[in-house]
N, C-alpha and C positions, 0 to 999 in steps of 0.2 A: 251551188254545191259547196259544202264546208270541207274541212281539209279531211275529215273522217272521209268525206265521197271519194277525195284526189287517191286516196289510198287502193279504194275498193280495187282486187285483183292486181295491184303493182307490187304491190308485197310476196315474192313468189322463192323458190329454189328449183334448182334446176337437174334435180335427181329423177323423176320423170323425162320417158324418153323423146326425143325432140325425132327431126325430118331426116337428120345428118345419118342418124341409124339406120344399119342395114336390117335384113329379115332373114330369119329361118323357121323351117317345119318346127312346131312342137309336136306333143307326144298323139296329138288328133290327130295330127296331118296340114292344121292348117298352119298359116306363115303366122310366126310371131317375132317379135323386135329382136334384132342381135345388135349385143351389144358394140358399140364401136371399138377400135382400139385407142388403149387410152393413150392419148398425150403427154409428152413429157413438157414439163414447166415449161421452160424454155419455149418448147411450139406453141403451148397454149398463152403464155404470152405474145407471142409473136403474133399472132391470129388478133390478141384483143387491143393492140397497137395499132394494126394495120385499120383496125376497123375505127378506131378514135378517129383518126387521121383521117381515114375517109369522112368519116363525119362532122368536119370540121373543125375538132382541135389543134386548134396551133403549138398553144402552151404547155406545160406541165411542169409540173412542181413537184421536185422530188425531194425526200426525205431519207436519209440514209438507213439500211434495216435488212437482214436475214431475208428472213422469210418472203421479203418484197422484191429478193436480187433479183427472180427471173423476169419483174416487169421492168427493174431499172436497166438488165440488158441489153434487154428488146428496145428500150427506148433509146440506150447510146446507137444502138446502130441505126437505127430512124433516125437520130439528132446526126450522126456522122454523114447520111443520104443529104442531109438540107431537109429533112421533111417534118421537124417538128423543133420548138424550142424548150430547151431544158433550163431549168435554175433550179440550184439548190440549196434547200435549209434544211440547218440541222434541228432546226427547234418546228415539231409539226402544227402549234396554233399558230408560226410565223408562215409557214406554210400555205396552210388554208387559209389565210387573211392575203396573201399576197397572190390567190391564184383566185380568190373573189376578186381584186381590184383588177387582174388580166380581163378576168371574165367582163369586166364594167365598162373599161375602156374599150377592148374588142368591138365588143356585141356577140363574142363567139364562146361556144364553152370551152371552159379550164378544168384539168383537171390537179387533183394533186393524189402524190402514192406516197402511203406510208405502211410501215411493216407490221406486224400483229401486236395487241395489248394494247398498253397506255396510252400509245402512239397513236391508234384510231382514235380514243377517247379525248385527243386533247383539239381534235377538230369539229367539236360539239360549236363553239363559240363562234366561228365561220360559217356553219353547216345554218342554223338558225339565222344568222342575219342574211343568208343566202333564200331560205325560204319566207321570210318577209317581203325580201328584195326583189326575188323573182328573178335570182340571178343564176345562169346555168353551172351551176358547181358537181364538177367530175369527182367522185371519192374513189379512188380507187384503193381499197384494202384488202394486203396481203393478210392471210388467217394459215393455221396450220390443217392441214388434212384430216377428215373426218375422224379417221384413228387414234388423233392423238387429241380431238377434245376430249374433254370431261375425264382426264385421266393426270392431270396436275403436270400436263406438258408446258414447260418453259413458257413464260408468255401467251399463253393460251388462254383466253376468254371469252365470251358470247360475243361475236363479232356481228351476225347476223340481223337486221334490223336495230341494230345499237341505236339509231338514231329516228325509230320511232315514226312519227307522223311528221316532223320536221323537212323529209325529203318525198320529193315527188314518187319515187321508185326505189325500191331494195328488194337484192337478188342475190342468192347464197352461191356460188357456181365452182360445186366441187372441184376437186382434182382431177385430173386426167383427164377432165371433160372439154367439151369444143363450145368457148366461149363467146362464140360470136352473134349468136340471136340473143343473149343478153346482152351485151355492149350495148347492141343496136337499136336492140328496146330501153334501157336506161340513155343514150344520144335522145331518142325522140321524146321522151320523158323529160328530160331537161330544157330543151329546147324548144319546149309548148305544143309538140306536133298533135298530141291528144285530146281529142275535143273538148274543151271545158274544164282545162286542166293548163294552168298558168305554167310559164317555164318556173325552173326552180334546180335544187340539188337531190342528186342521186345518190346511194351505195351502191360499186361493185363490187361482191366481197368476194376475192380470188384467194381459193385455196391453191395450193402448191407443197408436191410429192418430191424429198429429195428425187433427184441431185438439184439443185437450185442454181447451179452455173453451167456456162458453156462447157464444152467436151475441149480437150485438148485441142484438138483437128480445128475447131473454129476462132477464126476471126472476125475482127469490126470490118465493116465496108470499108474500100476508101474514101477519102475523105472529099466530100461536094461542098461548094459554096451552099453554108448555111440559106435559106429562103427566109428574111426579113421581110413580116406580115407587118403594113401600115394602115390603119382601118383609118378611115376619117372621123375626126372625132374635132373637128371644128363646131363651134357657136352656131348655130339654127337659125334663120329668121323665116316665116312663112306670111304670106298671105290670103286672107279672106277676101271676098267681094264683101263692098258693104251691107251691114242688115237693108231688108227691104223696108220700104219708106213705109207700106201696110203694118207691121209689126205695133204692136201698142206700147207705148213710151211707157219704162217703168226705171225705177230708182235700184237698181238691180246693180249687186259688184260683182266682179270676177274674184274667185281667191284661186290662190294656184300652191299648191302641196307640192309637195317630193315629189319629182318626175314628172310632174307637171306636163314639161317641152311647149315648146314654143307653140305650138296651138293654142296656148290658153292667151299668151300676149296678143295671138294675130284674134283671138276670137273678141276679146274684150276691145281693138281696138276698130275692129268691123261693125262693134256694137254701141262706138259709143259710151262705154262703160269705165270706171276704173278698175286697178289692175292690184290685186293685194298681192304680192309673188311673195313666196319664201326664197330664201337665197336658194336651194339647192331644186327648186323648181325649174330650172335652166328657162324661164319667163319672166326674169325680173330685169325686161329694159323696155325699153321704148316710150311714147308718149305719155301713154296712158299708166306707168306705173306711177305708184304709189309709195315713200320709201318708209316714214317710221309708222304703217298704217295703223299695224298694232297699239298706237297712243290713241287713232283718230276715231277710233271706232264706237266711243263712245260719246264722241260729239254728230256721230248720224244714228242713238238710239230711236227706242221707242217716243220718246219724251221732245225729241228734235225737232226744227221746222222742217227737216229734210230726214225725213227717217226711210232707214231702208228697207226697201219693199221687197227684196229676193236676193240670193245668194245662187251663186252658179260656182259649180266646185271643180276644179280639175286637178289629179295627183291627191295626195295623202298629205293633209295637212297635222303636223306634228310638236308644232313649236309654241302656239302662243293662247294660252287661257282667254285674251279676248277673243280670239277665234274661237275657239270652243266656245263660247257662250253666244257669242253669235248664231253657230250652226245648231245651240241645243234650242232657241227660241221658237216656240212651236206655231207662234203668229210671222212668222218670216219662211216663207215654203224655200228650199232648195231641192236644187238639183244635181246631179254628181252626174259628170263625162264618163260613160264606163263602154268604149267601144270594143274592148279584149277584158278576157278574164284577169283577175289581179288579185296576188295572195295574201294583200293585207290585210284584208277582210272578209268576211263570209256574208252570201246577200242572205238580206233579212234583217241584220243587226245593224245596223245605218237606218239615220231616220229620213238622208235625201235620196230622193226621186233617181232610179239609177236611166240614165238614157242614152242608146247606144248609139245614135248619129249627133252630127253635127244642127242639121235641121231643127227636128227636136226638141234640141236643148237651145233654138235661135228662138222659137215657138214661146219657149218656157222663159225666156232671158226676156227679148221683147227690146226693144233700144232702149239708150240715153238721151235724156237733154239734152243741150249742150248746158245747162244751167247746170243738171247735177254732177255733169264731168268737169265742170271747172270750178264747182264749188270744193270739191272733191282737191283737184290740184291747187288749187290757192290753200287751201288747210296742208297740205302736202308741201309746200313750200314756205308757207309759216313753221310749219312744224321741222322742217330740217333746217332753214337757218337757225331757228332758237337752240335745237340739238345742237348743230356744231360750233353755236358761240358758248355752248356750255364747254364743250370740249376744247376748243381751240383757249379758250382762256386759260387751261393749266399746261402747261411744256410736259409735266410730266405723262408718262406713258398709261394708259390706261385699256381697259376692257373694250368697253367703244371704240375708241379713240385708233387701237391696232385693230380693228376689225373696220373699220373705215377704210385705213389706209392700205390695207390685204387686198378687200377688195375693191380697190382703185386700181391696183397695180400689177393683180394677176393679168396673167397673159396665160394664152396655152391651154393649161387644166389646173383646177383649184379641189384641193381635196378640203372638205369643212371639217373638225371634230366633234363629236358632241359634246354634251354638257353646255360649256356659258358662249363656247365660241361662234354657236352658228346663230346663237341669239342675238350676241352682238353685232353681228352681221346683218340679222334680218333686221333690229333697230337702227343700226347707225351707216350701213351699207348703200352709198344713193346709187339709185337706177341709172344707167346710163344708158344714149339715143339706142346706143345696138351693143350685143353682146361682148364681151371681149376675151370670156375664158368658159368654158365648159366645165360645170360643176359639180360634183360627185360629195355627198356624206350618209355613212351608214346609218340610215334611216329606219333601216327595215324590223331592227329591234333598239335604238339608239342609245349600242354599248360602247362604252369608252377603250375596247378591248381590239388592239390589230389593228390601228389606226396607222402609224407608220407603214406597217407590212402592205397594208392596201393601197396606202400611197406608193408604194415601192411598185405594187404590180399595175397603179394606174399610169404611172409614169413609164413603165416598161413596155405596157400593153400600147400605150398610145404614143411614145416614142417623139414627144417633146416635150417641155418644161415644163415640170409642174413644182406649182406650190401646196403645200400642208399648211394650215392654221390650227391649233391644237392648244391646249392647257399642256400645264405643267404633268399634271396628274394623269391625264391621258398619252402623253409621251412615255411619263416614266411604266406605266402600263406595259405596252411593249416596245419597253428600251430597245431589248431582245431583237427587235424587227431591224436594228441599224446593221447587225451581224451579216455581211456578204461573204464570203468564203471566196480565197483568192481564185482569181478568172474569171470570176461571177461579174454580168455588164453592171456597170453602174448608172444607174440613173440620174436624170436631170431634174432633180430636185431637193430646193428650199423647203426646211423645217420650219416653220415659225413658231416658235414654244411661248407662248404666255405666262410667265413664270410668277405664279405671286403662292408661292410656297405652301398651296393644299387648294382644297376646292369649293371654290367662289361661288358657285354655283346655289348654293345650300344656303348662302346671306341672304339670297335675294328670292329664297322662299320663306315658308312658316319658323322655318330654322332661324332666318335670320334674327324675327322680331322674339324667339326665347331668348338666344342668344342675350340680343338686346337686353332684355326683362331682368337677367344676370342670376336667377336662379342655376338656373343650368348650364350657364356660360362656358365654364371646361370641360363640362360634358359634350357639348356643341361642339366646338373646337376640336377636341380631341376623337369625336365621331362623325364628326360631318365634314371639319376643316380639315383635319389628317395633314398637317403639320410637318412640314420636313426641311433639311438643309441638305439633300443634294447637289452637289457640284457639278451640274450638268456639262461645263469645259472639259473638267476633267472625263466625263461620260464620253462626251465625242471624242477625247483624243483616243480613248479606250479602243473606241472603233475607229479609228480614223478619217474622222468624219471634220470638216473646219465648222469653225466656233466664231463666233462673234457676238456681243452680250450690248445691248442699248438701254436706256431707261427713258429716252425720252422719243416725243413721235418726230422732231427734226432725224434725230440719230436714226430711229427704223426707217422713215424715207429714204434716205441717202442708202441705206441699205439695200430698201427693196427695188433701187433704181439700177441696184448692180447687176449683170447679165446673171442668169442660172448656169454654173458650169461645174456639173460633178455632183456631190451631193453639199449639203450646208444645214447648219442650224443658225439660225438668227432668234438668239437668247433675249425678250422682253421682261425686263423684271419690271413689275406692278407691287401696288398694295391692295388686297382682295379688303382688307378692314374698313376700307371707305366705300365699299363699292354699293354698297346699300342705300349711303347718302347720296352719292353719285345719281345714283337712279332717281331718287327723288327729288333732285333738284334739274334734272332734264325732265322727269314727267309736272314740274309744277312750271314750268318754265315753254313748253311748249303747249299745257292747257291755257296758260294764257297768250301765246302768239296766234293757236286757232280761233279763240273766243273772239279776239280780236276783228280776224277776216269774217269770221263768220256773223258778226256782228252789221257789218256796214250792210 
């Protein structure tokens, strides 16, 4: 079903009468609906609080606004009970980015409320990598009262379905009305309860009839030890029995995408097989991984004495053109793990085999060698020493080089960025025996946008250390996200900013080699590099965040061996202007260490 289907019937309003309504005679005689009486803000918020809560919201993320007071009430006194946790920003895409990464670390949905206009609109950018991600994101937006749309009232704009097919559910729920079979139905909406309909992000768009504040007469509850929700969010390891010994030997790899989870490590290593993982596929450790695969992939082509005879897919893979060429080869069949619905994609348009068990896809896998698992790791271990004699021979800090050492030394949870950093990761990142940090990067549309804020709420939601690896260019994105508002917790995490003064990312595509060519070279730069001298010390004292600035990888060691306490930026300044060379002097440099093994 494509996301047109996820729609059919969730797109609704709630001005038709529901069950809550009572009956009276009409002018036949017989009973017809009487209307209810209506709600004042305040109760109809209170009513759509209670029922979040019920439904498992822990979180919420609240945005300062008018029109939104009577959910932000409702919510102090829930938060004064212990029964819900509040944080607040004032900037609403810091918002929504920091109640997606609650929602991640959780497993539970998040919501965030902001007040009518611009303010819903600026949770577009959250809302979308929510529905890629399949992450349960609560919108809860405040809108004005029927009366005063379309009538040039303050702030007042098309709030309803603002966000389109991007969200699982959206419900218009006027004023005075009893909001609580909507809530309830956008809760199971989010939270996949609907058959054939992946979890995801909702709209609830609550209108609100002054008065919008409590009555004199009321008070906050008093005050209860707040309820601190610890969800487990430790490293994974599972096991398989091994493949059956009947299965037919075949030259088959595992790749493992975004989300992947540890099934795909325990399936490939049941099977015999290697193990291609992306970093943020939380299966990139054990035996059977693989660490810079993406080089080696073309020394087991069609053309090879060992070429690969099948591809077994788990998770969303996003990062690396040999993949992709891999999986587009129409004489190499695949298969894709698809035991739950999942919103990346629409079936039909994938050209692997989608299979819903594990079985199945043992059937379609079929074991390894031991010849091609270890031919496999022997290239795998030529190919990372010649990697990190490339890199260990310059002191200076570099692209690889800090995304080596990030991911060595994460502990807890690792938030990735997009752009160059998760690539360096998944090239220069070695697998180790067993997991050691739980890994998260917004994958689901892979925008450089809310990268901080997400880390803020994965570190809040999961309530130990975490680290950020990020570019310059995706930090300074949103700066905005450093901003806590005094009382606000702070969380336990390390910024690692990659600092090489615009974005790198762009040398090391088609970009680079115009560049290069020097026709268009300041055009390049100036479009693609985006060139800046921000003082990012000065940035963090802004917020009051500690600073510490390296250039070499002795210097960010010694760094990153220091405990996590508070928050921190650990500032890597680089030079992106080499980084083109760099690269090809590890890819000429590791084709010949595999040629080598693969030679004997």
């Amino acid at each position: 079903m494509g996301r047109r289907g996820w729609q059919t019937g969730l797109v609704t309003s709630l001005n038709e009468p529901d069950a809550s309504q009572t009956s009276r005679a009409d002018s036949s005689g017989k009973d017809a609906p009487e209307a209810a009486p209506e709600l004042t803000a305040l109760a109809a918020a209170r009513i759509a609080v209670g029922v979040l809560l019920d439904g498992g919201v822990q979180h919420v993320v609240v945005s300062p606004g008018s029109r939104s007071a009577p959910m932000a009430y409702a919510l102090a006194e829930a938060s004064a009970e212990g029964k819900v946790e509040l944080l607040v920003r004032i900037d609403e895409r810091s918002a929504g980015f920091t109640a997606l990464g609650l929602a991640l670390s959780t497993g539970s949905p998040a919501a965030v409320l902001t007040t009518s206009g611009t303010a819903v609109g600026n949770l577009m950018p959250a809302v979308m990598e929510a529905n890629h991600a399949a992450v349960p994101l609560i919108v809860l937006s405040a809108d004005r009262p029927d009366e005063l749309r379309g009538t040039g009232a303050n702030q007042t704009t098309i709030q309803p379905d603002l966000f389109g097919e991007q969200v699982r559910f959206a419900v218009d729920i006027p004023a005075g009305s009893n909001p609580e079979r909507a809530v309830q139905t956008g809760l199971s909406a989010a939270t996949g309860a609907f058959s054939e309909i992946p979890p995801g992000p909702v709209q609830l768009n609550l209108a609100f009839r002054d008065p919008l504040v409590p009555s004199p007469r009321e008070k906050l509850p008093a005050a209860a030890e707040r309820q601190r929700y610890r969800i487990g969010t430790e490293p994974l390891i599972m096991n398989l029995p091994p493949a059956p010994a009947e299965l037919p030997e075949r030259r088959t790899v595992v790749l493992a995408g975004h989300d992947a989870g540890p099934v795909a490590e325990a399936f490939a290593r049941a099977h015999n097989l290697p193990l291609l993982a992306e970093p943020s596929s939380n299966a990139r450790f054990g035996p059977n991984a693989v660490g810079p695969y993406r080089l080696l992939l073309e020394h087991f082509g069609a053309e090879s004495e060992q070429p690969t005879e099948r591809v077994v897919l788990f998770g969303r893979p996003t990062l690396s053109r040999p993949v992709a060429a891999l999986l587009a080869r129409a004489e190499v069949p695949s298969a894709l793990y698809h035991p739950v619905p999942v919103a990346w994609y629409e079936p039909g348009r994938r050209t692997e085999l989608p299979l819903e068990n594990l079985a199945e896809l043992a059937d379609f896998a079929g074991r390894g060698t031991p010849e091609w698992l270890d031919t496999w790791l022997l290239a795998s271990s030529a190919a990372q020493h010649a990697l990190d004699g490339i890199l260990l021979a310059d002191a200076a800090a570099s692209g690889p080089s800090v995304a080596s050492l990030v991911w060595k030394h994460a502990r807890g949870q690792l938030l990735l960025g997009s752009s160059n950093v998760i690539r360096d990761v998944d090239l220069a990142g070695l697998p180790a025996p067993d997991p050691a940090a739980t890994v998260y990067a917004n994958r689901g549309l892979a925008g450089i946008d809310g990268t901080i804020s997400t880390a803020t709420g994965i570190a809040l939601g999961g309530r130990q250390e975490t680290t950020v690896l990020l570019g310059d260019v995706t930090f300074l994105h949103d700066a905005g996200g450093l901003l806590l508002g005094a009382g606000e917790d702070q969380p336990q995490l390390r910024i690692v900013v990659l600092n090489d003064s615009g974005g790198a990312i762009f040398d090391l595509l088609e970009h680079g080699g115009v560049r290069e060519a020097g026709t268009y070279g300041d055009a390049v730069e100036r479009l693609f590099g985006t060139p800046h001298t921000v003082d990012i010390a000065a940035l963090a004292a802004a917020y009051g965040v500690r600073h510490s600035l390296v250039n070499t990888t002795a210097g960010l060691a010694e760094a990153l061996a220091q405990p996590i306490e508070g928050r921190s930026i650990v500032e890597v300044r680089t030079d992106r202007h080499s980084l083109r060379q760099l690269h090809a002097r590890i890819k000429e440099a590791v084709a010949a260490a595999v040629a080598g093994v693969l030679a004997r």
